[in-house]
Structure formats: C-alpha cells, structure tokens
SEKOLBA-825102 format. One record per residue: residue in three letters; z, y, x of N, C-alpha, C, O in turn. Coordinates in steps of 0.2 Angstrom, whole numbers, padded with zeros to 4 digits, always signed. Layout:
AlaZYXZYXZYXZYX
...
REM end
This chain:
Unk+0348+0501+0372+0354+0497+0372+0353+0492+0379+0349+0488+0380
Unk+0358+0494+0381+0360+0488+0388+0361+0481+0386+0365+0479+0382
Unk+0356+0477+0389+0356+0470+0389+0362+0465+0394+0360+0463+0399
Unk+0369+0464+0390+0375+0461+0395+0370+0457+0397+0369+0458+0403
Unk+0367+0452+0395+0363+0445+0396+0361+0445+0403+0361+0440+0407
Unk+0358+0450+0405+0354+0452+0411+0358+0453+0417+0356+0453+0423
Unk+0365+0453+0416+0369+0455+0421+0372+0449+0424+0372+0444+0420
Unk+0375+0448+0432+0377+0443+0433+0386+0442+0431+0389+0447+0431
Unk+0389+0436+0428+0394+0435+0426+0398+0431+0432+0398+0426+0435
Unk+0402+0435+0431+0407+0430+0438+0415+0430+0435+0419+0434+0433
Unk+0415+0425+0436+0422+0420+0434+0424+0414+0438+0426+0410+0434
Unk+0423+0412+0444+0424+0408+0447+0430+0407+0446+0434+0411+0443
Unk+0434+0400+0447+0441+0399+0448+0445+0401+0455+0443+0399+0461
Unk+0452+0405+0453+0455+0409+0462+0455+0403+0466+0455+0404+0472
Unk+0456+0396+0462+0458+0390+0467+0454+0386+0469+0450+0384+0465
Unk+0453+0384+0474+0449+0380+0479+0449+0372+0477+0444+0369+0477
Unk+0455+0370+0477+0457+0364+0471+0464+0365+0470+0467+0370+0472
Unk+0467+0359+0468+0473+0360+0463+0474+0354+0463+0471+0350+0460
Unk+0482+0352+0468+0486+0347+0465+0491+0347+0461+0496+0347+0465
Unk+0493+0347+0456+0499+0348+0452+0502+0357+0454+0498+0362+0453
Unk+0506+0358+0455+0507+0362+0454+0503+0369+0463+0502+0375+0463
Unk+0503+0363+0467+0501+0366+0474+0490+0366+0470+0486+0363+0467
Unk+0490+0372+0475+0481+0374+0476+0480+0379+0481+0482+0385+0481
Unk+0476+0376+0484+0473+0380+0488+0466+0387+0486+0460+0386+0485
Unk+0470+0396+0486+0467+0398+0484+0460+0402+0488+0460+0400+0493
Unk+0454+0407+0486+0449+0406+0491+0453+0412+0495+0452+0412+0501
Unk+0457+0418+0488+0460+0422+0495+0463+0420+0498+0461+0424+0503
Unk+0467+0416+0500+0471+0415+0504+0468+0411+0512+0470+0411+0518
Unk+0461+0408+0508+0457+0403+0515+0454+0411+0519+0453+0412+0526
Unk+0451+0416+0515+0448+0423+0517+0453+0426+0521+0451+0429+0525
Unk+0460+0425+0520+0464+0429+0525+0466+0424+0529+0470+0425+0534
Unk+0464+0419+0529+0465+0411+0534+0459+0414+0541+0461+0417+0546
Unk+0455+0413+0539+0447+0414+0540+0446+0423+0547+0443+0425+0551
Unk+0452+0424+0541+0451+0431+0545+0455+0432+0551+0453+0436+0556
Unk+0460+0428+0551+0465+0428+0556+0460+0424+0563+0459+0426+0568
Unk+0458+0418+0559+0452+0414+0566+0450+0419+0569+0452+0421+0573
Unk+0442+0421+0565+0437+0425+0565+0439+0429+0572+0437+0429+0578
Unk+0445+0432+0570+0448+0437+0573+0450+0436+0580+0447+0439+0585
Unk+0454+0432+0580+0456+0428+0586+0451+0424+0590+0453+0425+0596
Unk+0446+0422+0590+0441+0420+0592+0437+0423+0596+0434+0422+0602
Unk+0436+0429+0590+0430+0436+0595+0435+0439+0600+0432+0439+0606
Unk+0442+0442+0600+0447+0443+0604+0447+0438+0611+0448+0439+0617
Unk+0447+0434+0608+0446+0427+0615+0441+0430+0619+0444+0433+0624
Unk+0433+0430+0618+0428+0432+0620+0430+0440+0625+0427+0441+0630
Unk+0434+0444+0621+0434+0451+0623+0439+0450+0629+0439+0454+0634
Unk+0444+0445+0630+0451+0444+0633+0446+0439+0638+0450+0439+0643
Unk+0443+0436+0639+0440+0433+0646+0436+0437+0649+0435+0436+0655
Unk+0433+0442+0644+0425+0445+0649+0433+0453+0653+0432+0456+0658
Unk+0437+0453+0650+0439+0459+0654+0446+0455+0657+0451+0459+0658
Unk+0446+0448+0658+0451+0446+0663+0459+0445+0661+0464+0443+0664
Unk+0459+0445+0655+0465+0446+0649+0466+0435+0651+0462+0431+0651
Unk+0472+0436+0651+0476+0428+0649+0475+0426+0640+0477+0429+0636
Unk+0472+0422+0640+0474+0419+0632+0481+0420+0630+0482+0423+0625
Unk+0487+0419+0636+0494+0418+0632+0495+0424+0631+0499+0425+0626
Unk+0490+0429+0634+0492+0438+0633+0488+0435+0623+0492+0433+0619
Unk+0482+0436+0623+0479+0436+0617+0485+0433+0611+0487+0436+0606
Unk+0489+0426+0612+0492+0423+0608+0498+0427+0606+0501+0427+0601
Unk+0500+0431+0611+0508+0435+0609+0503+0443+0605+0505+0446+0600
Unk+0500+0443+0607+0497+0446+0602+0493+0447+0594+0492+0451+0590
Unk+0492+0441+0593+0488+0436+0586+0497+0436+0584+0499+0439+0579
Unk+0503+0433+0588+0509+0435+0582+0511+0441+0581+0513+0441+0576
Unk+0511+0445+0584+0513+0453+0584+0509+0456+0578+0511+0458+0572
Unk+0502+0455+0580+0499+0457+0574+0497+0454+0568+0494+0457+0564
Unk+0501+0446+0566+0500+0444+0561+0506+0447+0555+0505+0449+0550
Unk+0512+0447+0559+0517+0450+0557+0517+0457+0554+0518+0458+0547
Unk+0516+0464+0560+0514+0468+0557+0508+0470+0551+0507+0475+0548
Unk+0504+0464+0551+0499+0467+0545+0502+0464+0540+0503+0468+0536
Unk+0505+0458+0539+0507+0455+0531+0514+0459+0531+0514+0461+0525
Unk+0519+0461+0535+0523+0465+0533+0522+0473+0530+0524+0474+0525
Unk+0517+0477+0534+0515+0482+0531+0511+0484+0526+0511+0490+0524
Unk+0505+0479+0524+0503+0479+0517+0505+0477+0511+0503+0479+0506
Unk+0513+0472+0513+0518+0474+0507+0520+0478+0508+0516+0482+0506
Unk+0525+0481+0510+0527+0487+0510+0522+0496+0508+0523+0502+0506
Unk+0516+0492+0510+0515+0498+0509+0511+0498+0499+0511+0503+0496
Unk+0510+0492+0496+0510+0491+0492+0515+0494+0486+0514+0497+0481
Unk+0520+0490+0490+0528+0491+0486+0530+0498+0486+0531+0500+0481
Unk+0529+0502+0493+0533+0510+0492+0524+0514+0490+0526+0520+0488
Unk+0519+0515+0489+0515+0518+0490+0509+0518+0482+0505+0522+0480
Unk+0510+0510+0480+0506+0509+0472+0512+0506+0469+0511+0508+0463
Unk+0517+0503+0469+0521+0502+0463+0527+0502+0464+0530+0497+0464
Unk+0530+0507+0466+0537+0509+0466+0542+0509+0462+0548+0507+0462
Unk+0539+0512+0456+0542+0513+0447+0548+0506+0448+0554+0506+0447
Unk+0542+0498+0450+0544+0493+0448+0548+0491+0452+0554+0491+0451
Unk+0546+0489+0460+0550+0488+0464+0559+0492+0466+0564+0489+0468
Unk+0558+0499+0464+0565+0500+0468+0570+0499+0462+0576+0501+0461
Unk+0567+0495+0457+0571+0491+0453+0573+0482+0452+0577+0479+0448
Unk+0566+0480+0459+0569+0474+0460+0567+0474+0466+0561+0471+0468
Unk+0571+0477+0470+0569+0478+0479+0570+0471+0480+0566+0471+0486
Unk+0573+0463+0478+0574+0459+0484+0567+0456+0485+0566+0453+0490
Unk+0563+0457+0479+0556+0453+0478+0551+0456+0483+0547+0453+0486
Unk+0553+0463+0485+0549+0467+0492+0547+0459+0497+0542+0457+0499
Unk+0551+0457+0498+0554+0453+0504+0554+0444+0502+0553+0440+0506
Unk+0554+0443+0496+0552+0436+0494+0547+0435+0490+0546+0439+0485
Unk+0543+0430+0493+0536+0428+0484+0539+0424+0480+0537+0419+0478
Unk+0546+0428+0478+0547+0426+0469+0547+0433+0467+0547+0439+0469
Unk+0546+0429+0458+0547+0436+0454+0551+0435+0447+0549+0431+0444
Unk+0557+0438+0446+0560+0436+0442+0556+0437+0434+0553+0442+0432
Unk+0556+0433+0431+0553+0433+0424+0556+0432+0419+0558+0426+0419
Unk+0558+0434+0414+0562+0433+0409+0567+0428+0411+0566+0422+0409
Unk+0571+0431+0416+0577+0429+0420+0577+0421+0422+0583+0417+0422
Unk+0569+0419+0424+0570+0414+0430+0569+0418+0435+0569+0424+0434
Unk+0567+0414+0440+0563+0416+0444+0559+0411+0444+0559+0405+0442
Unk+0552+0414+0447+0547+0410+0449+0543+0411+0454+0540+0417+0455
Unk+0541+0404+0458+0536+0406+0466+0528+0409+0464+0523+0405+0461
Unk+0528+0416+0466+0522+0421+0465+0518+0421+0469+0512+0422+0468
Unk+0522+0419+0476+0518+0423+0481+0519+0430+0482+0523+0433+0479
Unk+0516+0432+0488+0517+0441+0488+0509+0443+0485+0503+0442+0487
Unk+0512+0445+0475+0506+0449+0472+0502+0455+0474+0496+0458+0472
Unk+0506+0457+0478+0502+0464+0481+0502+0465+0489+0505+0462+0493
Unk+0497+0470+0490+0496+0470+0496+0491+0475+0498+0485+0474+0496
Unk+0493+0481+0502+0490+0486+0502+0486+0489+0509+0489+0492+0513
Unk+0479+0488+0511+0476+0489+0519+0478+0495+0522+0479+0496+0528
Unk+0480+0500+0516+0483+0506+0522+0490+0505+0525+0492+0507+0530
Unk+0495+0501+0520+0501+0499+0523+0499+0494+0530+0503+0495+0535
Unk+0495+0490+0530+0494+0486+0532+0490+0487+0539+0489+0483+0542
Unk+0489+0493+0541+0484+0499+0545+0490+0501+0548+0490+0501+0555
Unk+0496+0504+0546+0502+0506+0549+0505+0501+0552+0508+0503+0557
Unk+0505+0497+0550+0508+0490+0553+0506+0487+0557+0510+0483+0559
Unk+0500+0486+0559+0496+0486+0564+0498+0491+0570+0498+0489+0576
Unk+0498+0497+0568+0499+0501+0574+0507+0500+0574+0507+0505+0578
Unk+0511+0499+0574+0518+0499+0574+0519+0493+0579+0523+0493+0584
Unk+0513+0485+0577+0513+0479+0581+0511+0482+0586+0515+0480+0591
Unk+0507+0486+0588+0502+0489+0593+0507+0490+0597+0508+0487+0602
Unk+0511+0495+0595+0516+0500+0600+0524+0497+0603+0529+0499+0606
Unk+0523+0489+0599+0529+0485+0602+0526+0480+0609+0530+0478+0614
Unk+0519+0478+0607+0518+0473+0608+0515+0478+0617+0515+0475+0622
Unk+0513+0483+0615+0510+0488+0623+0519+0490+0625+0521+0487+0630
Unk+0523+0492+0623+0529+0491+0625+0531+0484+0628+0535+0483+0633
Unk+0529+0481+0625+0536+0474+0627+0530+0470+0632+0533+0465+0635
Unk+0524+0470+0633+0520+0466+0637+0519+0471+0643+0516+0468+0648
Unk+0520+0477+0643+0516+0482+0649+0508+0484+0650+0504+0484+0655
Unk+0507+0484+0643+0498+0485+0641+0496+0492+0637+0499+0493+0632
Unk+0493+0494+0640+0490+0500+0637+0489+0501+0634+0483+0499+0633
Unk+0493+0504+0628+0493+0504+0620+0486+0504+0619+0483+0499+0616
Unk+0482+0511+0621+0476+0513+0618+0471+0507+0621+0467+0504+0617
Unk+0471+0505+0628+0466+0498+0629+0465+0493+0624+0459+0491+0623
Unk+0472+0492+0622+0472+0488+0617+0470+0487+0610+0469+0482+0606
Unk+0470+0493+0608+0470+0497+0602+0462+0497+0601+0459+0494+0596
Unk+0457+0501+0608+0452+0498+0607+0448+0493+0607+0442+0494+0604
Unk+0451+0486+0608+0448+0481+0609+0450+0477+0601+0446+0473+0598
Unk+0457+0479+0599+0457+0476+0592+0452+0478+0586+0450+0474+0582
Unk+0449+0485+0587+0445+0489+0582+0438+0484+0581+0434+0484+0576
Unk+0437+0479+0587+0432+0476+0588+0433+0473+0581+0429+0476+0577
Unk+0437+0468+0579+0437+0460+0576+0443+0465+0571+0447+0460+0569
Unk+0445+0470+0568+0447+0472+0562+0444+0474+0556+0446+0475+0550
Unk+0439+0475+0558+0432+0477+0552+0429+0470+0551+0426+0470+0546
Unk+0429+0464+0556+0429+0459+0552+0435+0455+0548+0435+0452+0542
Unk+0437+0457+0552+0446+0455+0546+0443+0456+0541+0441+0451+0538
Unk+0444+0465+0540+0445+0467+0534+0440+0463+0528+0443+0460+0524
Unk+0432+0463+0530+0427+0461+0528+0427+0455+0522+0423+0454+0518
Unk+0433+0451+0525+0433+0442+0523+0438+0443+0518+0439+0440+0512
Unk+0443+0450+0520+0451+0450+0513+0447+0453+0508+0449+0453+0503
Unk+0440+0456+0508+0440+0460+0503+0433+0454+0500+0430+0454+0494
Unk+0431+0449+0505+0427+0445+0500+0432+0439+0496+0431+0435+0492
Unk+0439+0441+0499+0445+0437+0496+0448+0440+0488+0450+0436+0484
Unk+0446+0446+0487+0450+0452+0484+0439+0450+0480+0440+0454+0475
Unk+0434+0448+0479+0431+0447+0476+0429+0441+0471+0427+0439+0465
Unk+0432+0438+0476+0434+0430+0474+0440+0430+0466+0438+0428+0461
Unk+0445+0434+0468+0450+0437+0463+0449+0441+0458+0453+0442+0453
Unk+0442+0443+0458+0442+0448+0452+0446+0455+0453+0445+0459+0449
Unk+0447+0455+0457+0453+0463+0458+0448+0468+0463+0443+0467+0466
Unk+0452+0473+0461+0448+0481+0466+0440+0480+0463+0435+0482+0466
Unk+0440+0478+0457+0434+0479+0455+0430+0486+0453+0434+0490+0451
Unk+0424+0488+0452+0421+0493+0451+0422+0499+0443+0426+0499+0438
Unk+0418+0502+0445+0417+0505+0437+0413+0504+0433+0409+0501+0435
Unk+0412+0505+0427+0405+0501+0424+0397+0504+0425+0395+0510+0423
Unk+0395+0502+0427+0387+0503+0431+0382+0499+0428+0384+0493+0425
Unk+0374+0500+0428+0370+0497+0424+0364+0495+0431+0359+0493+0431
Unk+0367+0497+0438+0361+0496+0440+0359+0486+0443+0363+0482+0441
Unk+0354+0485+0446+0353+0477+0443+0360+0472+0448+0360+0466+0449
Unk+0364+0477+0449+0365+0470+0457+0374+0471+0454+0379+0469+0457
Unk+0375+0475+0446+0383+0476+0443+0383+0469+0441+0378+0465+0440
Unk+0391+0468+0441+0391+0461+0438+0397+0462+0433+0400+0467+0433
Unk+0398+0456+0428+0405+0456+0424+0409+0453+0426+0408+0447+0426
Unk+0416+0454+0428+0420+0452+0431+0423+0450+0424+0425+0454+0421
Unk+0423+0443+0422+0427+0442+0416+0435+0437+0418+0438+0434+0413
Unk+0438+0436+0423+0442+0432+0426+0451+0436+0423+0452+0441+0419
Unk+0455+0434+0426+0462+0434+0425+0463+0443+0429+0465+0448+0428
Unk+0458+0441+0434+0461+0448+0440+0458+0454+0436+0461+0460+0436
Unk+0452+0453+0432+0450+0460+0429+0454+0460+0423+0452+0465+0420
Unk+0457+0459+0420+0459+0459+0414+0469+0461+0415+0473+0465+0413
Unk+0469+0456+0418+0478+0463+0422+0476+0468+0425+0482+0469+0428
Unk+0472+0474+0427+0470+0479+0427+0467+0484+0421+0464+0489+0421
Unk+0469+0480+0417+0469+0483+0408+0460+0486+0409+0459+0492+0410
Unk+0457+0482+0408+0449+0482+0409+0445+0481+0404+0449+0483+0400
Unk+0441+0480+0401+0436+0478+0398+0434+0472+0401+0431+0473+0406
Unk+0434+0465+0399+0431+0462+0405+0422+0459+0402+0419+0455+0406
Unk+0420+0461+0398+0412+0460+0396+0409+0466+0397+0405+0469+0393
Unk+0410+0468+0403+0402+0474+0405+0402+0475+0412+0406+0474+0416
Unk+0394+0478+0413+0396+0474+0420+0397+0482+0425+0396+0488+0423
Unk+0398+0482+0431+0403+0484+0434+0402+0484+0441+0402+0479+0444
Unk+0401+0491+0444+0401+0488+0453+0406+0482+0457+0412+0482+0455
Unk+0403+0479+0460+0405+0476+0463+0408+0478+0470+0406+0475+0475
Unk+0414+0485+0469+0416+0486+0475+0419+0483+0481+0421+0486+0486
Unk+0419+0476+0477+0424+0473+0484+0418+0472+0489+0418+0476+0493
Unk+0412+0469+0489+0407+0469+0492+0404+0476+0495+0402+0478+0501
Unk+0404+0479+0489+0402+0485+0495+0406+0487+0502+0404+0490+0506
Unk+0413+0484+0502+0416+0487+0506+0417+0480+0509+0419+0482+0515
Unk+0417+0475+0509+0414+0470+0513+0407+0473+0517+0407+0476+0522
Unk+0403+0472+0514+0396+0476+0519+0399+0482+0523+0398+0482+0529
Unk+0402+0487+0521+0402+0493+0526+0406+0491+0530+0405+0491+0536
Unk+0412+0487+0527+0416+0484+0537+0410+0480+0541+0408+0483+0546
Unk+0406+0475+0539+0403+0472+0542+0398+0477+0547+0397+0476+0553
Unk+0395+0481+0544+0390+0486+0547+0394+0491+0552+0391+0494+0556
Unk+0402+0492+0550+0405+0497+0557+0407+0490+0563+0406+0491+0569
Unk+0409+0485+0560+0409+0479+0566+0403+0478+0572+0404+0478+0578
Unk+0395+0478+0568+0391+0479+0572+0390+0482+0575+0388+0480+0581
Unk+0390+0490+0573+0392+0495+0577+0395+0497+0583+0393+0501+0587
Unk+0400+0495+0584+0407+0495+0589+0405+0489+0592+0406+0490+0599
Unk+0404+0483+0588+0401+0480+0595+0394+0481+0601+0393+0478+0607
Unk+0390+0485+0597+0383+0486+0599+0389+0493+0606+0388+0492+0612
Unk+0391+0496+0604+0395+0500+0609+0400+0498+0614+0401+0502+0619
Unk+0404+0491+0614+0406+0489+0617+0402+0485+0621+0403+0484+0627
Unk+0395+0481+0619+0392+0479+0625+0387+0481+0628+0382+0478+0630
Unk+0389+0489+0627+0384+0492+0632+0388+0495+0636+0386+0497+0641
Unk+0394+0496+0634+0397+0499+0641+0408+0496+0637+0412+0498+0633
Unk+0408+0490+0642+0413+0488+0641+0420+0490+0641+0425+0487+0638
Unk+0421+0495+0645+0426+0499+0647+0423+0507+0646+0421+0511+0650
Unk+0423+0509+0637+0422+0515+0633+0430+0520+0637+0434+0518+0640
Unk+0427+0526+0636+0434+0530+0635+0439+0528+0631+0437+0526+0625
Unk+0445+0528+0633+0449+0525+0629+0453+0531+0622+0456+0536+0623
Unk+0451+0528+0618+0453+0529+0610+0444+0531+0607+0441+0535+0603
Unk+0441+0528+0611+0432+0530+0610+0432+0524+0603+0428+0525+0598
Unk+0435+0518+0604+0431+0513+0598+0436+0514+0593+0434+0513+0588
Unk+0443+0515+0596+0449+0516+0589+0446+0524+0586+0444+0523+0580
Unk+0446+0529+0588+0443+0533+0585+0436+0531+0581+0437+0531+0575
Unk+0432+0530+0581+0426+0527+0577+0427+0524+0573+0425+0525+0567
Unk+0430+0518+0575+0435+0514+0569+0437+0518+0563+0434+0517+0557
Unk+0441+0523+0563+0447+0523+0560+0441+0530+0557+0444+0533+0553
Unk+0436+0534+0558+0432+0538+0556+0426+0536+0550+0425+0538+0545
Unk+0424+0530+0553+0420+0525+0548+0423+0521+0544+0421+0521+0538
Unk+0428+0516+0545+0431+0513+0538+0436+0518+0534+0436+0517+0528
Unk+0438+0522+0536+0444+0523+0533+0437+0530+0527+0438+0532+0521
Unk+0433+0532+0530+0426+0536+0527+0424+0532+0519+0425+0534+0513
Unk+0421+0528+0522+0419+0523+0518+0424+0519+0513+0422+0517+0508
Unk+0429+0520+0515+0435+0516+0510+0436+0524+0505+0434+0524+0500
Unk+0437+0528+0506+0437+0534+0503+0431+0536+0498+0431+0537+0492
Unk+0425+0536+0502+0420+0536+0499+0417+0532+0492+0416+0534+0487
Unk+0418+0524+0493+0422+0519+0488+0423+0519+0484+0420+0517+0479
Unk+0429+0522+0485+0435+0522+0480+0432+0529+0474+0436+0530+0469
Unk+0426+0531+0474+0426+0535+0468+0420+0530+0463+0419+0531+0457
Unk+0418+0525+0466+0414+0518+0461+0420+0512+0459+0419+0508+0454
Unk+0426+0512+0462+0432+0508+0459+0436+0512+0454+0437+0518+0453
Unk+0439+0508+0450+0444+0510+0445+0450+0511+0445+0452+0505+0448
Unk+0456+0516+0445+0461+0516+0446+0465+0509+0450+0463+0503+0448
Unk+0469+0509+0454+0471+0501+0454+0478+0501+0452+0482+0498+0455
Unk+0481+0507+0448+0488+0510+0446+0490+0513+0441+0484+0515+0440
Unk+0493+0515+0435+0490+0518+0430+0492+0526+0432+0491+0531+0429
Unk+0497+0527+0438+0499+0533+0438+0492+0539+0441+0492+0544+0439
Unk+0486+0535+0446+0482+0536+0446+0477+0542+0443+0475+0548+0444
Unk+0478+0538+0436+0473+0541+0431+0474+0550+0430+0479+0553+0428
Unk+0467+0553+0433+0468+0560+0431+0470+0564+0437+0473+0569+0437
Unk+0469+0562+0443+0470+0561+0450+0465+0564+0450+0460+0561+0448
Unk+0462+0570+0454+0457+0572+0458+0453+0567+0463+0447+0565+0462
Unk+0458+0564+0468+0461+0560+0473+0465+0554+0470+0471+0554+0468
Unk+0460+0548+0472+0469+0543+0471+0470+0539+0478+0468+0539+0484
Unk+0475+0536+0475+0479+0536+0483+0476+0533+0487+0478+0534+0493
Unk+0471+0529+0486+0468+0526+0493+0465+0530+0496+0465+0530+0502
Unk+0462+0536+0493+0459+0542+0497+0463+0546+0499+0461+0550+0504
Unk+0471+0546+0497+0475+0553+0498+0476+0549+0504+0476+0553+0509
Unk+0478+0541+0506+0480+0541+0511+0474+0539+0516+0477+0541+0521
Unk+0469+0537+0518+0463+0536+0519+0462+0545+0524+0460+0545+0530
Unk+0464+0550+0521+0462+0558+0525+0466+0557+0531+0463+0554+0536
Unk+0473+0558+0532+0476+0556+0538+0471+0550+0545+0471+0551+0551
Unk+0470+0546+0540+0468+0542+0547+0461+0544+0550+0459+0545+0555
Unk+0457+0544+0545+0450+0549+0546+0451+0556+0551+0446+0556+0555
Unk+0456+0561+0553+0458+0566+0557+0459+0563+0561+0456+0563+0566
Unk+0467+0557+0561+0467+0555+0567+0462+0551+0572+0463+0550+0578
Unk+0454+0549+0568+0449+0548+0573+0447+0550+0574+0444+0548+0580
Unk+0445+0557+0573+0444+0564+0576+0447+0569+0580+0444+0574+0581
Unk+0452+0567+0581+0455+0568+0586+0455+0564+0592+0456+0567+0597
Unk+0455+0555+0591+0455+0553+0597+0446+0553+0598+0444+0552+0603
Unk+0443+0554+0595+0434+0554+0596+0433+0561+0602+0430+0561+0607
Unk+0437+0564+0599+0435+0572+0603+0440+0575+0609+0438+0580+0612
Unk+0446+0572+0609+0452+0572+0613+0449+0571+0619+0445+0567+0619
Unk+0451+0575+0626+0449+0571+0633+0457+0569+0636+0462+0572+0636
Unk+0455+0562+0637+0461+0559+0639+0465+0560+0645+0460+0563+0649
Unk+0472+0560+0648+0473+0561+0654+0469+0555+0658+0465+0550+0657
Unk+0472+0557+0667+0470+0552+0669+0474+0545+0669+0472+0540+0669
Unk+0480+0547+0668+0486+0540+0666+0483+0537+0661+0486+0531+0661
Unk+0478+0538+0654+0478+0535+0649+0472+0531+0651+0471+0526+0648
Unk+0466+0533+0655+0461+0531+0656+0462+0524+0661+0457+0520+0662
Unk+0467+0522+0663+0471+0514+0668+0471+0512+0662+0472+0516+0657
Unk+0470+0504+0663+0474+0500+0659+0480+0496+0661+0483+0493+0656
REM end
C-alpha cells in the first residue's frame, strides 16, 4: 500500500497577495520575470556584438507582442476550438461571459507552440522593418528563450496546471489546488511534477547554447536556432508522455497534440543544424 503521507503536498496560493478584488499572481510575476531575464541576457548579447539597446528595445516589443498574441491563438485554434468558435470575441478580450455577465478572467489559456509561431512571425517583421538578419537574430534570441520558457512553466507550477501522471517515485507530489482539479483529476495522489521537469530541461538546453555561444560568438547562422528548436521542442515531446491529457479530446491519442505539433519544429532544426548556408546568409 502506497503511503500518500510520505509524498510532498503542494497547494500554495496562485496569488502573491490580494487587495480586494485586485492580486498579484506568481504566474503572472514568472512571465514578468521572464520578460526581464530575457531582456537583460539580450543586453549582454547586443553590446558584446555591437548591437544599439534601441535596436534590442524595438525588439523586447515585437516579440512581447508576438508571444502573448500567439499562445492565445494558438491555444484558442489548436486545444479548445469546440468552445471558442462559439465565443470568438473572448479570443481577443480577458473577459468571459458567464451565465450571461461577463466577467474579467484574464487570457485563461495559453499555448507555447502558438506562442513559438508567433515569435517567429515577430522575427520576420521585426528582421523586415529594422534591416537585420532574420537568422542572426534568431540565433541570438534561442540564447534567453529557454530561459523564458523555464520561469512560465515554473509559473504553470505555481498553478497547479500541466501537471503529471500518477507516479510513486520519491520526488511525486499532490497537486491538490483549483488548477489540478479543473483538469478533472484526482487531486489526493501524488504525481510527476512535469512543470519542473520541463523547467530543468529548458534551463540545461540554456546552458548549453550558451557554453556554444562563448566559445565561438559568431556560430553558423541557424547553428543555435537549429539546436534550440531540436532540444526543447525534443524534450517537450518526450514529456508529454509523464503529463495528463490537457484536453479531453486528447484522450486515446497515440500522440497528443503537444507532440503532434512539437514534430514540425524538431525537422525544422534539423534541417537548419545540417543545411549549409548561402554566402548572403552568413552577413549579418
């Protein structure tokens, strides 16, 4: 007989504190956090190879934009469609109509492969409208996106969400909070703790890429976005078979969708990992 006693219980509060009806929550400071982090290490990358700060700043909005726009949507069109293309205006406002008020939600959902698209999509306006070389740039973002990622999914820990399957080994915990229990869960057994695992593997491919960029500052260009997008999007796939459906259409899925969409970007870093570049791409 399994001893629940023995396992760690986690139920923290989402909110950091709480004024009346306003609280500041920990997701919310982890995707605060992530944006610094981000911009910060970019600083560092953006002086040592001659880059202006104002360059870096028109860049922190291009790609603030592209990531929270494309993780709702990709949320919206990709995990819960059923619901939305029956109240498309909420895609686009954090309200959600409730036994016909409305009320301020927030954006409930939020998807890292939509938000992976949308990043690149920032990429290819922002290398358009600045005159910077998409792929340069692209490299140098792979630096500080696996830190990003790292902090939203210790944010998405904090929540109780994307949690595991039930496991008995010593380091499962019980997620017994609101976030495990609106994913129709069991919330008394305890359970990998996948947001953390995939917090550690970003942080260990961060290392990685950085140990590669300061050894040689100017890689082939799509050398760090290709590794990038070969290791996390790997590891997010690999993952995803210790996590629980996060959908119920999921269920009975060979594949479910973080991995069906997860393949695509996995090829496409194997192709720029092994591609040899022209000489017009190797300029920045």
């Amino acid at each position: 007989m399994i001893d629940f006693l023995s396992f760690i219980t986690w139920d923290p509060e989402p909110e950091i504190f709480k004024i009346g009806s306003f609280g500041i929550r920990y997701y919310s400071l982890c995707w605060l956090l992530a944006f610094v982090a981000s911009y910060y290490f970019m600083l560092k990358v953006f002086k040592r190879e001659g880059k202006s700060q104002e360059l870096l700043d028109k860049l922190t909005i291009y790609i603030f934009v592209g990531t929270l726009a494309g993780a709702r949507l990709g949320h919206c069109l990709f995990y819960d469609w059923a619901y939305y293309k029956k109240h498309f205006l909420e895609i686009f406002i954090p309200f959600q109509q409730i036994n016909g008020e409305w009320h301020l939600t927030g954006f409930t959902g939020l998807a890292s492969h939509g938000g992976a698209v949308g990043i690149l999509i920032a990429l290819w306006l922002f290398s358009r409208n600045t005159k910077t070389n998409f792929m340069w740039i692209a490299d140098r973002l792979m630096l500080v996106v696996p830190i990003a990622s790292a902090f939203i999914r210790i944010g998405n820990f904090f929540n109780s969400e994307m949690i595991g399957n039930p496991s008995n080994l010593p380091w499962a915990m019980i997620f017994s909070k609101e976030g495990a229990i609106t994913q129709g869960v069991v919330d008394t057994i305890p359970r990998h703790p996948a947001q953390l695992y995939e917090a550690l593997a970003y942080t260990l491919i961060a290392i990685i890429l950085w140990v590669i960029y300061n050894k040689n500052s100017n890689p082939r260009p799509g050398k760090l976005f290709g590794i990038f997008l070969i290791l996390a999007f790997s590891a997010r796939f690999l993952i995803e078979f210790v996590k629980i459906d996060q959908v119920a259409f999921e269920e009975g899925m060979l594949l479910n969708m973080g991995q069906i969409l997860s393949i695509p970007f996995i090829l496409a870093g194997v192709f720029l990992l092994f591609r040899k570049p022209s000489e017009a791409q190797q300029k920045k």
